[in-house]
C-alpha angles and dihedrals in degrees: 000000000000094000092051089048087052087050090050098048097044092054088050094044100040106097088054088065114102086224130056128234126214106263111319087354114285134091109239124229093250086057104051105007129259103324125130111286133224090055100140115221125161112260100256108239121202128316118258103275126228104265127209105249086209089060106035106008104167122072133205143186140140120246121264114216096175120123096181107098090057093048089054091035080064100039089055093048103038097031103029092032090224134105112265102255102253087267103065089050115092112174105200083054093049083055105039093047082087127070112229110211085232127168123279100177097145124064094186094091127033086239130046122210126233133166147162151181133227139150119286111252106204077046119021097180081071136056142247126214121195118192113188125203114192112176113210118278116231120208107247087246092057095043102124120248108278126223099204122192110182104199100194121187103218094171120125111277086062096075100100120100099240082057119047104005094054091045093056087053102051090045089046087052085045094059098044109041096030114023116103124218086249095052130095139193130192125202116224109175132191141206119113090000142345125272132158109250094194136008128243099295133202106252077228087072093060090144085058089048099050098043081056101062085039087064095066133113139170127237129123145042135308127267104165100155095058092040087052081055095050105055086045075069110050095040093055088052086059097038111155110198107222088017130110110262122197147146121211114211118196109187140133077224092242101158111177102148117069127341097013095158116104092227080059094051109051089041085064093037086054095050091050103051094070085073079081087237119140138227142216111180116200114190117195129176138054132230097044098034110146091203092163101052089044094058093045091062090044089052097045105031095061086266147120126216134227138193116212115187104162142356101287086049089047099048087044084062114035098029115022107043089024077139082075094070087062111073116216092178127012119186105039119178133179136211132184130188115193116214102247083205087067116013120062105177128009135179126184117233105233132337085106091148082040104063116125129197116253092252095048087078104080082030092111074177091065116084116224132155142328138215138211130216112275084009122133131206124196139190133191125203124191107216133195102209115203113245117264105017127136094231080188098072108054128029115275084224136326128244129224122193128195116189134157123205116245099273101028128103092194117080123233120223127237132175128199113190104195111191119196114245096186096246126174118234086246089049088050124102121267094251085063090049095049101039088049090050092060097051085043083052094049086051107059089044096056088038091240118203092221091056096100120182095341122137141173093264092053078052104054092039091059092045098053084047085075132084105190136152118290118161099152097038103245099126100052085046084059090062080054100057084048098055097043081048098050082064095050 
């Protein structure tokens, strides 16, 4: 009964929703192959085109510091055995799952710059630009008190055991293997309505803790938006100044009580987020998965958003980049001017749902990105350099950053000058290497018309090129997801 409620609302709220389903919201098989349907994903629009540097020659976008798409772009290849449907594939996610072992050499700023140029592999008479972003680490001692509210969605729909269950177990690991004495946590849960399941709670108290996520259960129906609300509350109650300050929310985003449109939603999300509380958003489940409204409160409510669809994943995201959960820059925005004198044409690869208008970059009103401890962000840019020019002699573009410290409301500036060495694709780092090999990747799955003459072989060559960091496995899993692809 829930399920057909869901339909209906859906059909009568749909054209409030900022992004557009294929006919009444759900891909059909014919579309996207034999997966389970009602998942909800934004319809992928283009690609970003190639633009003309003499018309338009700045650039800006705010970072993305997601890593879900990639982690549901896997599940559908290595668990359903079928290539994701395009919407599910973004590729800035797909590349910033992974943490890049980047530079940090200046402890001015939270986050240090890096960049480079090398030919473009799926099309060596153009350039690629890679622009690395790498927050401060911050030894586990000197990680700030948190203030935790986990906000659980315990309704129906969660009953499978890739929903609630898994979620238990990744906050249970959480508590005991993360969690400081002078921490506290705090469990908000939804289903009909809101209603706070355990107090804020000493991280001394870690039993209590515990007994209280083994109590849930799921039944019921879905009211997101109160229990949003909720857990605003009770974080601000708690509040630690100076602190770090976040709510966990662990959902299918399955919102069927109260404001369930996605316009509703990030309105909310966007006046919360003033209360200077943070958000990670994990989404679980298949089948009535609401990817697109998730990542639309964790990009407008000072947020990033996860997908955990099984233990390594949970353990990638709760245990080994907990650094992630503490913010070093919010707002982070990017700007980048091309040199008219040696690029003719650029496009920037992703970010398509993360494009800002020239004049939003001095904006400190506009939202944009955050980013974790330890955590790296990367963007690659595909550039048409103009014939017989000395790239060496005059910089390739210039960067601008905007960033603002947690608690702050004024940006600070930052500049990146990137020259062009002339380096071949088979001279470049392996982060180059790596990072080009996912977009190649996202390309050949979404059948992108800039992907050339790329194939999975060129892929997987690129990728094994590389000797990275690796100390969980998950980039030589990647390999893995390429090769089982290359065969679908």
């Amino acid at each position: 009964m829930k399920r057909l409620n869901y339909i209906l609302v859906f059909l009568l709220l749909g054209s409030l929703y900022n992004c557009t389903y294929l006919d009444d919201g759900y891909y059909a098989e014919s579309d996207y192959g034999n997966y389970e349907q009602g998942d909800n994903y934004e319809k992928k629009g283009e690609e970003n085109p190639f633009i003309n540097v003499a018309d338009e020659p700045i650039s800006t976008f705010s970072i993305d510091a997601d890593g879900a798409s990639y982690a549901n772009v896997r599940r559908f290849i290595k668990q359903d055995n079928i290539l994701p449907p395009k919407a599910a594939i973004r590729t800035e996610e797909l590349i910033n799952y992974f943490n890049y072992d980047y530079p940090f050499e200046n402890f001015e700023h939270p986050i240090f710059l890096s960049g480079e140029v090398s030919a473009c592999p799926w099309k060596p008479a153009n350039k690629l630009v890679r622009i690395g972003i790498k927050g401060e680490s911050i030894p586990e001692n000197n990680l700030p008190a948190s203030n935790f509210i986990f906000l659980i969605d315990i309704s129906g729909s969660m009953s499978q055991g890739d929903k609630l269950d898994l979620l238990k177990e990744g906050f249970k690991s959480f508590v005991d293997k993360k969690m400081k004495s002078d921490d506290k946590v705090a469990i908000v849960t939804y289903a009909g309505a809101s209603r706070v399941h355990l107090e804020s709670t000493a991280g001394t108290e870690k039993s209590k803790i515990k007994d209280a996520i083994d109590e849930l259960d799921s039944g019921g129906s879905t009211a997101g938006a109160e229990g949003i609300i909720t857990a605003y509350e009770i974080a601000e109650q708690n509040f630690i100044v100076g602190g770090n300050n976040r709510i966990i929310i662990g959902t299918d985003g399955d919102f069927n009580v109260g404001p369930v449109s996605q316009d509703e939603l990030v309105a909310l999300i966007e006046e919360k987020r003033e209360t200077g509380v943070f958000i990670t958003v994990l989404g679980v489940g298949r089948g009535n998965l609401n990817d697109a409204a998730l990542e639309q409160i964790a990009n407008n409510g000072n947020g990033t958003y996860e997908y955990i669809d099984n233990l390594a994943q949970l353990e990638k995201v709760f245990i080994h980049e907990f650094e992630k959960f503490f913010t070093v820059a919010k707002d982070v925005k990017v700007q980048v001017e091309f040199n008219p004198a040696n690029v003719e044409q650029y496009r920037l690869i992703g970010y398509e749902n993360r494009l800002l208008n020239e004049e939003d970059f001095e904006d400190d009103k506009k939202d944009a990105g955050e980013i974790g401890a330890n955590q790296s962000i990367t963007a690659l840019y595909e550039i048409v350099p103009k014939d017989n020019i000395d790239f060496r002699t005059v910089p390739t573009f210039s960067i601008d950053f905007r960033y603002k410290k947690p608690d702050a409301d004024v940006s600070i500036p930052m500049e990146l000058d990137i020259y062009d060495e002339g380096n071949s694709f088979e001279k470049s780092s392996d982060f180059m290497k790596f990072t080009s090999g996912i977009a190649a990747f996202a390309m050949l799955i979404t059948d992108s018309e800039y992907k050339e003459e790329t194939n999975y072989n060129d892929v997987i060559d690129w990728l094994k090129s590389t000797n990275l960091k690796d100390v969980h496995g998950f980039k030589s899993e990647f390999i893995k997801v390429v090769e089982k692809a290359e065969g679908m």
